[in-house]
Backbone as ProteinMPNN parsed JSONL, in Angstrom:
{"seq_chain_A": "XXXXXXXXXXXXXXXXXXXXXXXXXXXXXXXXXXXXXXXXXXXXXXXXXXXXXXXXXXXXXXXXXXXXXXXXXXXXXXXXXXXXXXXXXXXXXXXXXXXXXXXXXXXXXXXXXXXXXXXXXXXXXXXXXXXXXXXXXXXXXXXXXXXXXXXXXXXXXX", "coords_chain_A": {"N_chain_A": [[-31.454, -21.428, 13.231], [-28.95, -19.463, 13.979], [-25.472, -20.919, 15.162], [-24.644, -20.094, 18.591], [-21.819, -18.351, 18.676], [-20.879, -19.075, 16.422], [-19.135, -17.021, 14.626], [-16.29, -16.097, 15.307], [-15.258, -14.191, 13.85], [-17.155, -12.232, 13.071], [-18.021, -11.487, 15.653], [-16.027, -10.32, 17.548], [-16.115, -8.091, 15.335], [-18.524, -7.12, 16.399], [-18.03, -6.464, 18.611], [-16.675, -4.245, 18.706], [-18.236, -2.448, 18.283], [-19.369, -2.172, 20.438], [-21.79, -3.872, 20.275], [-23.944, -2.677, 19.359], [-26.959, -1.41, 18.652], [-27.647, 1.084, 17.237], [-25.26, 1.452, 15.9], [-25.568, -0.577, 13.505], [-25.598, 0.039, 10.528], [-22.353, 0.375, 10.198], [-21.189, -1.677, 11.561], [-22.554, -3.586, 9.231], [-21.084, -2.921, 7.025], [-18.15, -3.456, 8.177], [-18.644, -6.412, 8.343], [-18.85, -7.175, 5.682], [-16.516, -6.071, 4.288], [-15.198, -7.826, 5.482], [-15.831, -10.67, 4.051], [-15.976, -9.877, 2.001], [-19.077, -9.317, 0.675], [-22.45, -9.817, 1.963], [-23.282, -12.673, 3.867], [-25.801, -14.813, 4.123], [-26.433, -16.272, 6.424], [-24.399, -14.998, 8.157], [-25.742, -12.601, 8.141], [-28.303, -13.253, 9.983], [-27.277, -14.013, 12.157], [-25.892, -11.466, 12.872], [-28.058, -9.935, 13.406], [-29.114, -11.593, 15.321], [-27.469, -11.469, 17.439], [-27.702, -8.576, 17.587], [-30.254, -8.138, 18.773], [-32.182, -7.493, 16.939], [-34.905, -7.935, 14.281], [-34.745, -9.989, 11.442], [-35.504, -8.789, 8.998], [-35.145, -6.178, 10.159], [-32.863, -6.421, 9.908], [-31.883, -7.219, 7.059], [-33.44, -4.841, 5.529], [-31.624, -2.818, 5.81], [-29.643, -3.919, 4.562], [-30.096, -4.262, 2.137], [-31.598, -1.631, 1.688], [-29.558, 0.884, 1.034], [-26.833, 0.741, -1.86], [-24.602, 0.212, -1.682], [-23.788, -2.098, -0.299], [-24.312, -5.857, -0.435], [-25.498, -8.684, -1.275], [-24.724, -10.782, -2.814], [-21.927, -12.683, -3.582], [-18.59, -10.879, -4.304], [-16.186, -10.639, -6.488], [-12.771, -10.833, -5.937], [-11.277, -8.395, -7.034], [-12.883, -5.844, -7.01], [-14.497, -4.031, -9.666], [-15.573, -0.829, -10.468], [-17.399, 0.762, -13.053], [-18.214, 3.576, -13.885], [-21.189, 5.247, -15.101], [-22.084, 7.909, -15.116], [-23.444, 11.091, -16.3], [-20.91, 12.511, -17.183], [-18.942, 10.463, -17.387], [-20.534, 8.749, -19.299], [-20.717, 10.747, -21.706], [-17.886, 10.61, -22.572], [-17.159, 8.496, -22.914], [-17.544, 5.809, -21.548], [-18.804, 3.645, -22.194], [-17.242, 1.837, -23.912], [-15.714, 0.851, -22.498], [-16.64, -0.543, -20.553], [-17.74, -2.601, -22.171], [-14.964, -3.836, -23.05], [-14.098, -4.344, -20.507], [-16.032, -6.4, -19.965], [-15.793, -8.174, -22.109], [-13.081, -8.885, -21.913], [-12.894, -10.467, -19.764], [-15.221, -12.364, -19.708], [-17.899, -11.729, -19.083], [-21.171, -10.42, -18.242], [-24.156, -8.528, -19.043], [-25.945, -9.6, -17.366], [-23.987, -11.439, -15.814], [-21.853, -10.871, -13.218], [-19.622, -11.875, -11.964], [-16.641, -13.218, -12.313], [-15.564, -16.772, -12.631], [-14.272, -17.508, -11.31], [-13.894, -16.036, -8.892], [-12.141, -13.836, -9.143], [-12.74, -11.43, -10.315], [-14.991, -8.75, -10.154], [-17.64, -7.17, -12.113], [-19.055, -3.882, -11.935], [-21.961, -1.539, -12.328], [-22.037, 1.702, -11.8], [-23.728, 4.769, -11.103], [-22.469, 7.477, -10.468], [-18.744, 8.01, -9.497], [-18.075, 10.554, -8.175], [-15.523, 11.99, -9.7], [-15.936, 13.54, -11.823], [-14.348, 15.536, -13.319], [-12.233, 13.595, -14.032], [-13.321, 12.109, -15.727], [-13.509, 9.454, -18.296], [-13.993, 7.536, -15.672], [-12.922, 4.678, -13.64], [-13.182, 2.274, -11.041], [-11.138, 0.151, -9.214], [-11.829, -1.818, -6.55], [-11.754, 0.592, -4.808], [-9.668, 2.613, -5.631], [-8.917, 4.941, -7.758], [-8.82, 4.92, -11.012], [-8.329, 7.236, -13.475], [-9.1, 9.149, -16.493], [-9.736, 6.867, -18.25], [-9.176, 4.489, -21.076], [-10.191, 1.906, -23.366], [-8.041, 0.45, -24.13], [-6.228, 1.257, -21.925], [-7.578, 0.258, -19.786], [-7.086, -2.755, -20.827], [-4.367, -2.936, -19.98], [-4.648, -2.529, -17.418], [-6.262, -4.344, -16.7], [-4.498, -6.403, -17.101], [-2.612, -6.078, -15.495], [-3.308, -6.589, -13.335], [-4.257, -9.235, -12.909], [-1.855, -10.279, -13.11], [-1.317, -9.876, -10.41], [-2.288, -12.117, -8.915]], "CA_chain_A": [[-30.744, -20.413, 14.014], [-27.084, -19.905, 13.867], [-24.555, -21.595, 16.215], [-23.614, -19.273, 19.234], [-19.901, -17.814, 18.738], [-19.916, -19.235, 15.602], [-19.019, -16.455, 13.395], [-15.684, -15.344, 16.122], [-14.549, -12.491, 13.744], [-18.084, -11.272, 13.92], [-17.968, -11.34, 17.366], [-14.975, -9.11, 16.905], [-16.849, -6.788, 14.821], [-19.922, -6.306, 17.322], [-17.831, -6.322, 20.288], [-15.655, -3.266, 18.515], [-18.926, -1.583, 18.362], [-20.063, -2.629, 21.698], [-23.015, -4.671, 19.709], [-24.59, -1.13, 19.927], [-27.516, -1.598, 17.283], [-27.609, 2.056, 16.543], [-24.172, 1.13, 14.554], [-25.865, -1.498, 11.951], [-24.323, 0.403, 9.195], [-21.297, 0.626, 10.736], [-21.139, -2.967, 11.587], [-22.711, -4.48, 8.023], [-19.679, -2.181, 6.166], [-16.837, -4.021, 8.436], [-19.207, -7.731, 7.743], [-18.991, -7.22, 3.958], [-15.585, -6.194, 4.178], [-14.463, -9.446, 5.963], [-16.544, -11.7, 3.224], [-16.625, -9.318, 0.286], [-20.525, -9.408, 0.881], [-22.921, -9.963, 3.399], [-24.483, -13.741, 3.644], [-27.422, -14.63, 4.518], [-26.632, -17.107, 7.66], [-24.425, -13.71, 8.975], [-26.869, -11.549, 8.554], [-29.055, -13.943, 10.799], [-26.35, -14.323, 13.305], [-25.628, -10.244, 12.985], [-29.85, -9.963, 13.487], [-29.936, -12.193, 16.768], [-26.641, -10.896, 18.699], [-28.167, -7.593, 18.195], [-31.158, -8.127, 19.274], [-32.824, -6.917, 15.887], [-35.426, -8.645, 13.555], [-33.807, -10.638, 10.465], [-36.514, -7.685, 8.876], [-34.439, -5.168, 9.935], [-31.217, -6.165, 8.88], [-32.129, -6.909, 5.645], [-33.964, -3.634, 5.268], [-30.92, -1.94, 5.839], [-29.015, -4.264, 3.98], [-30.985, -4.375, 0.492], [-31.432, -0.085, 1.407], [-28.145, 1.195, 0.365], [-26.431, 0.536, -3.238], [-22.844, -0.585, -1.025], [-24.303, -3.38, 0.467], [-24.012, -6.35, -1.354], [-26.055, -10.021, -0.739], [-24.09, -11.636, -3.77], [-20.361, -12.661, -3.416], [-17.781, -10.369, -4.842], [-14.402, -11.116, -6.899], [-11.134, -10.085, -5.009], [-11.18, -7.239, -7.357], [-14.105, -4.687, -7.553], [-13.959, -2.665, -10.588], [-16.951, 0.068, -10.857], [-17.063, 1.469, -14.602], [-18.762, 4.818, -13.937], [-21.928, 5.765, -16.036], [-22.256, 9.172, -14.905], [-23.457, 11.728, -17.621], [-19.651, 13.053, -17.878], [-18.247, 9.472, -18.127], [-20.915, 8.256, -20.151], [-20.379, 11.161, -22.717], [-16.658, 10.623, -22.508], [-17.135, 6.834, -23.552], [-17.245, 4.753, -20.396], [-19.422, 2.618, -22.814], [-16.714, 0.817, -24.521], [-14.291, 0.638, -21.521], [-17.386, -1.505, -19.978], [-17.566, -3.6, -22.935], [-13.711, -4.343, -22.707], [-13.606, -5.511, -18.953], [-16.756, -7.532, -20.284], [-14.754, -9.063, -23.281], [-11.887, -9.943, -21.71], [-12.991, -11.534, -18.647], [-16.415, -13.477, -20.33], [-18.709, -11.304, -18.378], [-22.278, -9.815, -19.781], [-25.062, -7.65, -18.053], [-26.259, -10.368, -16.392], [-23.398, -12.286, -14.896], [-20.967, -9.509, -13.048], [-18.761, -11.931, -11.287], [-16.251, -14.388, -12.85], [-15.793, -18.141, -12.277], [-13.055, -17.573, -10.299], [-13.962, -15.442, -8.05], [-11.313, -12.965, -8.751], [-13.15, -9.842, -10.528], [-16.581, -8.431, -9.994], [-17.794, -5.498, -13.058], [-20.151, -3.395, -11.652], [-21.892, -0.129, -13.002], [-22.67, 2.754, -11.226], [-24.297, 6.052, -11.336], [-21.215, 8.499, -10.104], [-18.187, 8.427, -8.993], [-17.823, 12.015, -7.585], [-14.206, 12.161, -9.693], [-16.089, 14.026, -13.324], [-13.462, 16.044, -13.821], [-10.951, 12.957, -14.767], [-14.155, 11.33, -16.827], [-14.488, 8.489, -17.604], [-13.781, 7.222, -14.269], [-13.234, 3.428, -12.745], [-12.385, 2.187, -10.043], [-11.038, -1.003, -8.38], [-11.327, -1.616, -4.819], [-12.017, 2.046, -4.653], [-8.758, 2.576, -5.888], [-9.43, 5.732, -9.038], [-8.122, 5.174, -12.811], [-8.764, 8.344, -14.135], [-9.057, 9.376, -17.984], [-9.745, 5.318, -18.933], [-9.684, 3.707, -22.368], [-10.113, 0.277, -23.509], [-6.404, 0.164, -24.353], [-5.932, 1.244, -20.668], [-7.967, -0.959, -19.271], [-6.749, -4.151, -20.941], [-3.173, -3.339, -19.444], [-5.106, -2.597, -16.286], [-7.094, -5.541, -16.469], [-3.321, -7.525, -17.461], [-1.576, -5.583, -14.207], [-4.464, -7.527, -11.669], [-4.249, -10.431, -13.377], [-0.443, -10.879, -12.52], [-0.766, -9.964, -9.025], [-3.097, -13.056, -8.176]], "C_chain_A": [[-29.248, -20.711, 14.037], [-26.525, -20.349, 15.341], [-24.55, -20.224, 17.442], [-22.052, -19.297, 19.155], [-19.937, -18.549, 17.372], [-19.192, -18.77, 14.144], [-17.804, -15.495, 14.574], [-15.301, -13.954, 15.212], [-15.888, -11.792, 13.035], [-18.469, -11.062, 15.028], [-16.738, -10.023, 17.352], [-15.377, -7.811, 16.396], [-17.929, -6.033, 15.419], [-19.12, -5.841, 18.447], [-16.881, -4.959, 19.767], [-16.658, -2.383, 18.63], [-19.818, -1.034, 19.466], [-21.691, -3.436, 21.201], [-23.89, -3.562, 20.137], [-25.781, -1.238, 18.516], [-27.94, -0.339, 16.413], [-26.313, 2.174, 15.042], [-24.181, -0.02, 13.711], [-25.008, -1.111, 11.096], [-23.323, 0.312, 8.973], [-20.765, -1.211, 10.561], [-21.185, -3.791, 10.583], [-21.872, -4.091, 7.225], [-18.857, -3.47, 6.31], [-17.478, -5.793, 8.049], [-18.858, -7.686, 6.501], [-17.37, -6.839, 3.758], [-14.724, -7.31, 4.19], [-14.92, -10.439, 4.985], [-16.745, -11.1, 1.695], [-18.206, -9.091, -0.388], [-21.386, -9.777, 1.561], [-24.383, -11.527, 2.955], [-25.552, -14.047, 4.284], [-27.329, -15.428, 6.164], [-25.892, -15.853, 8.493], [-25.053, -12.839, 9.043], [-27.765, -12.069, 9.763], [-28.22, -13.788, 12.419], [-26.421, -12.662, 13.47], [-27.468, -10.021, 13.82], [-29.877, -10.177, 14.955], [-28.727, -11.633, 17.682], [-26.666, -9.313, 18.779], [-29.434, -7.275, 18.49], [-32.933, -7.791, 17.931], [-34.001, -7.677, 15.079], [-34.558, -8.838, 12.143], [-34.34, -9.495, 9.532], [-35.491, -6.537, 8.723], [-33.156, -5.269, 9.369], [-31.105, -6.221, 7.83], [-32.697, -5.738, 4.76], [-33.032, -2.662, 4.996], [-29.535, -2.481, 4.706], [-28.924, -4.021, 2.175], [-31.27, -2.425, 0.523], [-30.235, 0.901, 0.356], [-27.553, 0.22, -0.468], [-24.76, -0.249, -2.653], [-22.946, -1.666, -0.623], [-24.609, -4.62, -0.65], [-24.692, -7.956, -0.696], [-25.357, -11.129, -1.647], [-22.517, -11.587, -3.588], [-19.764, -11.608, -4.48], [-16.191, -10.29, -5.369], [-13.886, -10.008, -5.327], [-10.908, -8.583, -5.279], [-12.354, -6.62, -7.572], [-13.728, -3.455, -8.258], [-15.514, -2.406, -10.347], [-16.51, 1.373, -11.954], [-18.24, 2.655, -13.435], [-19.493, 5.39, -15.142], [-22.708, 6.777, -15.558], [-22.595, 9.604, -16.203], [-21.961, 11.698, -17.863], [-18.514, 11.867, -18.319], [-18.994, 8.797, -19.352], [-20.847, 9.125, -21.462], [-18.908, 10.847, -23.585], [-16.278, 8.872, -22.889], [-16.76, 5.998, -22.625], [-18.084, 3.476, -21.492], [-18.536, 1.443, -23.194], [-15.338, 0.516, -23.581], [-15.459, -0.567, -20.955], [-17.465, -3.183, -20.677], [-16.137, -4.417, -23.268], [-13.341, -4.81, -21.384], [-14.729, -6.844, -19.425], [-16.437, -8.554, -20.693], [-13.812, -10.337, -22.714], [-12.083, -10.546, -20.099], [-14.598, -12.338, -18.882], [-17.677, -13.212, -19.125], [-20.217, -10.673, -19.287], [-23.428, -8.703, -18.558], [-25.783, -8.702, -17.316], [-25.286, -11.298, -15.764], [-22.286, -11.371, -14.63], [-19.951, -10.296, -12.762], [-18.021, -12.902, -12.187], [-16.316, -15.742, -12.064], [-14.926, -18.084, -11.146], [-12.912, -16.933, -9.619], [-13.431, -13.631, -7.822], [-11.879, -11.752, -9.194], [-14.872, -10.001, -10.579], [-16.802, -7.039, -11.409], [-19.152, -5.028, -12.371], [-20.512, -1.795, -11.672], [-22.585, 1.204, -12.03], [-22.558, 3.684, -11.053], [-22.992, 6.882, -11.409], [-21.181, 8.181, -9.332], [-17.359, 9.18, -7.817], [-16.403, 12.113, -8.519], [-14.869, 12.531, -11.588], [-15.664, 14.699, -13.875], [-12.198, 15.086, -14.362], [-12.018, 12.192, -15.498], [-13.378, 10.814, -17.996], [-13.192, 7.738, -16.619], [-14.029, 5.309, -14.318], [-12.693, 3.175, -11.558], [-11.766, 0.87, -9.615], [-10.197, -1.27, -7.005], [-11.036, -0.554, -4.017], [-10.324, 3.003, -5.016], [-9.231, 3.404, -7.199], [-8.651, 5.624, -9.79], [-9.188, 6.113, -13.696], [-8.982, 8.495, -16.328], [-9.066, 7.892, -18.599], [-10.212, 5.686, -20.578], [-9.546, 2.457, -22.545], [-9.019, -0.161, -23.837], [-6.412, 0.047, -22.691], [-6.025, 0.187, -19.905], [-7.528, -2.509, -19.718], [-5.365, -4.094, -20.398], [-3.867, -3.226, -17.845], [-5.235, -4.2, -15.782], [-5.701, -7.003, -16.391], [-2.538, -7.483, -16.079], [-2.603, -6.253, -13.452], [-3.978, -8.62, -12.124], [-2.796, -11.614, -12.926], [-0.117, -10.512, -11.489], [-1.403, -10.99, -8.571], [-1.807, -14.036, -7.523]], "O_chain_A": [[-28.598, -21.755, 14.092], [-27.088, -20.132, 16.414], [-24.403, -19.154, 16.85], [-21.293, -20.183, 19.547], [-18.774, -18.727, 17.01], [-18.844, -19.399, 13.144], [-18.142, -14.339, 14.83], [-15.088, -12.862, 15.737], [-15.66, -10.754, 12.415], [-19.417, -10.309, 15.252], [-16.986, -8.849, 17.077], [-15.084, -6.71, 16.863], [-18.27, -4.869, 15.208], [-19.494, -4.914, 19.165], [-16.206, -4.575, 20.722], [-16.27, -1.312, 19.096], [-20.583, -0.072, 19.542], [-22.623, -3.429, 22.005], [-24.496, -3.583, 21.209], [-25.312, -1.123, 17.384], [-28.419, -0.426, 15.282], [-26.356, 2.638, 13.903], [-23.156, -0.489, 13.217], [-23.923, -1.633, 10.841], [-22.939, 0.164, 7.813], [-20.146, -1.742, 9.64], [-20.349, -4.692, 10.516], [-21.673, -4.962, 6.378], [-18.684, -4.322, 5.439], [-16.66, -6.463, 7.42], [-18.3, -8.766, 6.306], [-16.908, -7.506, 2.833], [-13.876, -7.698, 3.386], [-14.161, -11.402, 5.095], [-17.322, -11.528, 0.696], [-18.475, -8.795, -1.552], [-20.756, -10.602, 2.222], [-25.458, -11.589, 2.358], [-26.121, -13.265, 5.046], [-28.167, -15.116, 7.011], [-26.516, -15.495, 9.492], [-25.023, -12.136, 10.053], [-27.974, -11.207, 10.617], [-28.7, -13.49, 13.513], [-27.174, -12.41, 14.411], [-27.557, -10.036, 15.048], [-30.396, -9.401, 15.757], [-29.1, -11.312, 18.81], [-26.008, -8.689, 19.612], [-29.754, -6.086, 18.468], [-34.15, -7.869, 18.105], [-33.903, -8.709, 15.742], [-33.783, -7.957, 11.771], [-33.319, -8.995, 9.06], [-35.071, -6.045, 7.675], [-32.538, -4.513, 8.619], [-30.324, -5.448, 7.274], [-32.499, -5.648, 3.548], [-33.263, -1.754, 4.198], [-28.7, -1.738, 4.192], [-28.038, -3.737, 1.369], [-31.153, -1.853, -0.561], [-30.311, 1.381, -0.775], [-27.585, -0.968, -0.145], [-24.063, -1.069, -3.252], [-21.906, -2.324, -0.603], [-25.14, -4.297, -1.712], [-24.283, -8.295, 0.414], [-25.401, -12.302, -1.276], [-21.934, -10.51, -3.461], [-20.411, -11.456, -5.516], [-15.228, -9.929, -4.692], [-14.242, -9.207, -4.463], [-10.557, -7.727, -4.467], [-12.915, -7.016, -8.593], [-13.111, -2.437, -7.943], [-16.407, -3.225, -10.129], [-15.785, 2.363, -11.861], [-18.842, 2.317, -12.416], [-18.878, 5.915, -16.07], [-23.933, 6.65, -15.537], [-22.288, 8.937, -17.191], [-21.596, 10.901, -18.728], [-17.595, 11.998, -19.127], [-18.349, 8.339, -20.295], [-20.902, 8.438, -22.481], [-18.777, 10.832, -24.809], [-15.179, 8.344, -23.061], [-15.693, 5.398, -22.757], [-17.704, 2.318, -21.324], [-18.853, 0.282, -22.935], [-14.249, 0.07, -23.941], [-14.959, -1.691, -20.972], [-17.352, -4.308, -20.19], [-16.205, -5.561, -23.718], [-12.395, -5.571, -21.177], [-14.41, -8.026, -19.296], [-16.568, -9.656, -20.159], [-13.698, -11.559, -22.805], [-11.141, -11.047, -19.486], [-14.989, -12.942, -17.884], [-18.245, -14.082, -18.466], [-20.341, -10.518, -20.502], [-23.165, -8.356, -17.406], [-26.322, -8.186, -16.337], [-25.858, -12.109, -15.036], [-21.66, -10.981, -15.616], [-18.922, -9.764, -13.18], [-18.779, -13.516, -12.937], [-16.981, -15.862, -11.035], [-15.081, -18.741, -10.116], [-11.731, -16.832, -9.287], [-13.804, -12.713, -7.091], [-11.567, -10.802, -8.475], [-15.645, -10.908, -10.886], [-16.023, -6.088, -11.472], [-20.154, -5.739, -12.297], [-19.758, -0.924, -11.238], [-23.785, 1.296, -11.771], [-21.417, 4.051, -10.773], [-22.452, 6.935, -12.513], [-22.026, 7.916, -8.477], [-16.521, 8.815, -6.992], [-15.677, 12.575, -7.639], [-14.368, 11.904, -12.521], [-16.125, 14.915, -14.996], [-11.279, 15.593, -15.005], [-11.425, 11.306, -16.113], [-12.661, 11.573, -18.649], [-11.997, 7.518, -16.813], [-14.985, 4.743, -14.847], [-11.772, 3.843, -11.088], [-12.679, 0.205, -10.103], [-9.058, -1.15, -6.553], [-10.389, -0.526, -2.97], [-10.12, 4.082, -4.46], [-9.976, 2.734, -7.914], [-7.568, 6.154, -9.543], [-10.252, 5.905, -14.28], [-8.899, 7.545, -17.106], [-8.3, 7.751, -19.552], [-10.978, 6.488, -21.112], [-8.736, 1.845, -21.85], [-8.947, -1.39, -23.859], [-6.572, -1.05, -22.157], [-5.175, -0.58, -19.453], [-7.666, -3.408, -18.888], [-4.911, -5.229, -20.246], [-3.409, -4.062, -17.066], [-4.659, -4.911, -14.959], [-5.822, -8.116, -15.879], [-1.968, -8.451, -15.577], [-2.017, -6.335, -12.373], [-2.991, -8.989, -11.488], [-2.66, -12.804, -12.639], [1.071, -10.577, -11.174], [-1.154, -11.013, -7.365], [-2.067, -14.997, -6.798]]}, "name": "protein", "num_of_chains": 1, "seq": "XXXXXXXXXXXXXXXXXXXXXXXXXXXXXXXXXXXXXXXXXXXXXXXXXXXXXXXXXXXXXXXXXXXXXXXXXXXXXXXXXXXXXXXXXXXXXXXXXXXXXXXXXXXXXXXXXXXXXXXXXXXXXXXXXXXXXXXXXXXXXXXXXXXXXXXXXXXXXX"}
């Protein structure tokens, strides 16, 4: 069982919600925000100061595609394999964040914490196809040219 108080800026985050357990969702968003993903000893701690089973929070956690149990670089790019990006060749924009940061379909995050690749369905933005994003942040009309100055412009803000 976790410490009492000892997660203060989740204390912070329940007490903004009034530890109201109708706002889980609400609450595991601003958690995953603060950590870039939601661990397993806060989830426990989130679980018992709202009164909840460890059951439910994970239910709700592992439910929704935003929610995240694995750490996440600094930067979250999401290639977009929508039909209209995947016609439009999100394929080889995927395989160029892959490339140049020594990533593969099974390992999304780098060593260093700093970028996450991760693929998913749509968007909503298939009128600038193909679509990415990082840190919800939209680069419209991508190509693998693009992206490697993209990928060069993060790289020199660390």
């Amino acid at each position: 069982m976790p410490k009492k108080d000892a997660y203060p800026e989740v204390d912070q985050i329940l007490q903004s919600y009034g530890s109201d357990q109708s706002s889980v969702i609400s609450i595991l968003q601003d958690v995953q925000k603060y950590y870039r993903y939601l661990p397993a000893d806060v989830l426990t701690y989130v679980a018992e100061k709202l009164g909840l089973s460890e059951a439910k929070i994970y239910s709700v956690a592992t439910f929704y595609d935003n929610f995240s149990l694995e750490p996440k670089g600094k930067y979250l790019i999401k290639v977009c394999d929508g039909t209209a990006c995947h016609v439009r060749k999100s394929g080889p924009i995927l395989a160029t964040l892959r490339k140049e940061l020594g990533l593969s379909d099974q390992k999304h995050t780098t060593d260093d914490m700093e970028f996450t690749v991760d693929i998913v369905s749509c968007l909503g933005a298939c009128g600038l196809a193909p679509v990415l994003t990082v840190n919800d942040k939209v680069y419209p009309a991508m190509t693998p040219e693009k992206t490697t100055a993209l990928l060069n412009e993060l790289k020199g803000d660390k």
